[in-house]
Structures are given as C-alpha cells and as structure tokens.
N, C-alpha and C positions, 0 to 999 in steps of 0.2 A: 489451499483453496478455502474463502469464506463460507461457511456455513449461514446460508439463507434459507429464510422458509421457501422460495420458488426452487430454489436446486435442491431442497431434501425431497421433493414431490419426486422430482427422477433417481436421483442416486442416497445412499447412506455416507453418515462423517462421520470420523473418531472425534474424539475429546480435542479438544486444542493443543498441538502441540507446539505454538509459538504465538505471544502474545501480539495481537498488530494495531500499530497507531499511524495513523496517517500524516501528512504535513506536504508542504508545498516546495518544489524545487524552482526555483530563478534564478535570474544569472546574477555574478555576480556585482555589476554596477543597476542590482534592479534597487526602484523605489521602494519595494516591496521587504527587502532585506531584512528591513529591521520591526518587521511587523511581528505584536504578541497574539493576536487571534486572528481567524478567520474571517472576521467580519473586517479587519484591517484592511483585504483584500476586495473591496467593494468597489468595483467599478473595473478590477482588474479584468484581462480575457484570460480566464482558466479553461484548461483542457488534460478531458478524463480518457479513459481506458474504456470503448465502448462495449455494452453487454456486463460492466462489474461495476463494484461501490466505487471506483477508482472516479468513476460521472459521475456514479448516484449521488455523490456527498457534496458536492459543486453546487449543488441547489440551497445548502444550508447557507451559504454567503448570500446575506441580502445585496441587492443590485450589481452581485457579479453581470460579467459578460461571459454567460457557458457557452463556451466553443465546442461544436460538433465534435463527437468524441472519435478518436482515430482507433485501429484496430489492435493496435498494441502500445507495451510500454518503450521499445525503440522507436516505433512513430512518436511518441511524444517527445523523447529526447531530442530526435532529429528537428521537432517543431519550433523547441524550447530553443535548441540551437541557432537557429535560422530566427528567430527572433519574431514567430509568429502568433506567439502566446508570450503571457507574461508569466506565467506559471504552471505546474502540472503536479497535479496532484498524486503522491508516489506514497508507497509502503516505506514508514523510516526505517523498517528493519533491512530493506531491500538497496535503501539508497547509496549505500555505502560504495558498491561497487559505482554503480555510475556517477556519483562524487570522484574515484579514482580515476577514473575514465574521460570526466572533464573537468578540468581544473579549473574551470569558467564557470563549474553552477556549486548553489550555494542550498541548503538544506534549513526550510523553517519551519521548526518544530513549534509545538503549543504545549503550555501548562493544562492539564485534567480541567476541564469546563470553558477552555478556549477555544479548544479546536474539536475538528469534526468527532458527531456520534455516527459509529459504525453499526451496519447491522446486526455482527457478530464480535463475541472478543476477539478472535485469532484464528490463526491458518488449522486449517483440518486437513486431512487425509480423506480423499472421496472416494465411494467403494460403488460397487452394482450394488443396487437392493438384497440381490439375491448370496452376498457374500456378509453373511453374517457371522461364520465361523473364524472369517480374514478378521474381523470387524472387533473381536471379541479377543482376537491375538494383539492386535497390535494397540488395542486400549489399553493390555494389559502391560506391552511394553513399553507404553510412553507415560503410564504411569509409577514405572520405576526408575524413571533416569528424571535425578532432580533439577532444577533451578540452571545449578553452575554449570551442567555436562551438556542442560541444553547452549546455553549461552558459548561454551565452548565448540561445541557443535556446529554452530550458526555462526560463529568466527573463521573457524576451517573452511568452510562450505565460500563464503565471502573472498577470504583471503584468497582461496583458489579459481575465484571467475578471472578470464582470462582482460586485460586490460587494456 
C-alpha cells in the first residue's frame, strides 16, 4: 500500500518495503509503444485505478484523455484488452504477471525525470493506528532483509501468481 498523507490520517505504514515506479501498459501494435516519457502520451485515453495514484498520476500528462477510473487493476486489463483505452497506468513492479497473462500487452517504462512523480517511494505495510507494537516489529524486520532477498522475494511471489 502507498503511503499518502490522506491514508496516514486513518491508518499507520512501515518503511517501504518495496521500491515503486509506475509506467503504462498498451498493446502491443499501440502507437504509443515506443514512447520515452509521459508526455509522449498526450492525447492518449489513459485509465487509472479509481481511489489510488494509479488515476492520480494521469493528470501529469498534459492534454491526456483521463478516462473515468474503474475499480480495479483487472478492470483495467479487461479495458486495455477490449481496446477501450490506450493505456493504463500499472505498478512495474506489478506488471510482470499480467505481461505473462497477455502476450498482447506491452510495458513502458520511463528514465528518472520522464515518467510519473509519485506520491510516495514505495509499497508499505498498513497497520491500525492503534498497532504500534505490530508497527515497531515489523520495521525492524524489513529492515534486516537486504536489497537482493527483497528482490528475490518479489521474484517468487510473481513467478507464483497463477497465469
């Protein structure tokens, strides 16, 4: 879960335990394919994740067409499929599975000051306010497993969504 100032008002977040960068999925005979930044996407109809940054960030592209945002990230895929967007804006850390899942979409990623700012670095762990004890465990466990074990981590977890 991203860490926003509107969602720390209800709940508490650990440290980031996975860094996140966003990018746009299309298919793959889209115009779009070979674009290096987000503003490439101008004029495109892009569609978010409604209620997350997954919409909020969609407004950084000047003269997008932001498409009403559906309620989840399988609504979007089904959208992207049906050819009712031209893009949709997804977690790259996330994409992979649904890259495997359609061999029809394509993943485009951006260089550091091309693509979208987020409002947080990365996924947190969201807790009750009232679990501060949880909160002070499991900061302390995510901040002993480095780099590589997360990365191997987040490889298993992938490689195991079903296809």
């Amino acid at each position: 879960m991203m860490d926003t100032a509107e969602r720390r008002e209800s709940i508490n977040f650990s440290e980031p335990y996975r860094e996140t960068t966003y990018g746009l999925m299309v298919l793959a005979d889209s115009p779009y394919l070979n674009a290096t930044s987000i503003q490439d996407f101008s004029g495109a109809a892009v569609l978010g994740q409604q209620g997350t940054a997954l919409d909020d960030v969609i407004e950084q592209i000047e003269g997008v067409d932001h498409l009403s945002p559906v309620g989840s990230v399988p609504d979007m895929i089904s959208r992207l499929q049906q050819g009712t967007c031209d893009a949709i804006v997804i977690n790259v850390e996330n994409a992979q599975g649904y890259l495997a899942s359609n061999p029809n979409f394509r993943l485009v990623t951006f260089d550091e000051g091309s693509g979208f700012t987020l409002p947080a670095k990365g996924s947190c762990v969201g807790l009750r306010k009232s679990d501060n004890e949880l909160l002070d465990q499991i900061n302390s466990i995510l901040s002993g497993i480095d780099d590589d074990a997360r990365a191997a981590m987040w490889q298993a977890a992938v490689d195991g969504q079903p296809q």
